[in-house]
C-alpha positions as CSV (number, residue, x, y, z in Angstrom):
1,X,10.3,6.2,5.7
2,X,12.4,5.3,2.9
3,X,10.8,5.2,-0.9
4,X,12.6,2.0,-0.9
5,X,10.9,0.2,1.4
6,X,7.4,1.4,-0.2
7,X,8.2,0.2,-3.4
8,X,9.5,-3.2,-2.1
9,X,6.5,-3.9,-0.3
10,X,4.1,-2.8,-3.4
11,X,6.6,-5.1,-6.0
12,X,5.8,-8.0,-3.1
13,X,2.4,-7.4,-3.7
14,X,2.4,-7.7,-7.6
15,X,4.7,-10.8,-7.2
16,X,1.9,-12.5,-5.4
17,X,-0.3,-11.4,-8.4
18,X,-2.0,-8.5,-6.7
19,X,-3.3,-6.1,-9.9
20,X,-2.1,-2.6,-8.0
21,X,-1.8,1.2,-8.5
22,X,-0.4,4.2,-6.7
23,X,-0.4,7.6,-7.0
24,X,1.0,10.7,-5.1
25,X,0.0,14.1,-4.8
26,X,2.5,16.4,-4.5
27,X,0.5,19.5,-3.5
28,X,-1.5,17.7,-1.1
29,X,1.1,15.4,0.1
30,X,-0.4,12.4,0.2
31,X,-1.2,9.1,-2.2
32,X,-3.4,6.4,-2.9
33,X,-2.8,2.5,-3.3
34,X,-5.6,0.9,-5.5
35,X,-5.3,-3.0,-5.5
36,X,-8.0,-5.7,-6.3
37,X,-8.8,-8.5,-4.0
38,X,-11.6,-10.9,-3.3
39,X,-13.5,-9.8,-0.2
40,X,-13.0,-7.1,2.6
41,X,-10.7,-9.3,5.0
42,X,-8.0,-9.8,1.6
43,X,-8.4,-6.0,1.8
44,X,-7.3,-5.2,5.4
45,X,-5.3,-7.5,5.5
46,X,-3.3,-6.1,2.8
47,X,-3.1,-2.3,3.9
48,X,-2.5,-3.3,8.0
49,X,0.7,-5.0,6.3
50,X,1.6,-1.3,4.5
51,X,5.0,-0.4,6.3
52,X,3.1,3.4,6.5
53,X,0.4,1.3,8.6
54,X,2.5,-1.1,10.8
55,X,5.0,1.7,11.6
56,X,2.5,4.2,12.6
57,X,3.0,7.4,10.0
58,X,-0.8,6.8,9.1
59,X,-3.9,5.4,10.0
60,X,-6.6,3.3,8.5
């Protein structure tokens, strides 16, 4: 998946006023997305609308 898309879909997020963080590991290959929300359902309903998640290259 293009970086592109990543980072569109994370500026979305802080244009709706989402406080967010990411990070990637190189050696392990992988990364983390840190946002804050008010409850559990803001949550999952924020990472099953990752393009990672909806297109299937990871699961949560």
């Amino acid at each position: 998946m293009p970086r592109f898309v990543k980072q569109a879909y994370m500026q979305r997020l802080t244009e709706t006023g989402r406080e967010t963080k990411t990070s990637y590991w190189l050696e392990r290959g992988d990364g983390m997305l840190l946002f804050k929300t008010d409850s559990l359902e803001a949550a999952e309903s924020i990472i099953g609308q990752h393009p990672l998640i909806k297109n299937g290259y990871v699961e949560y």
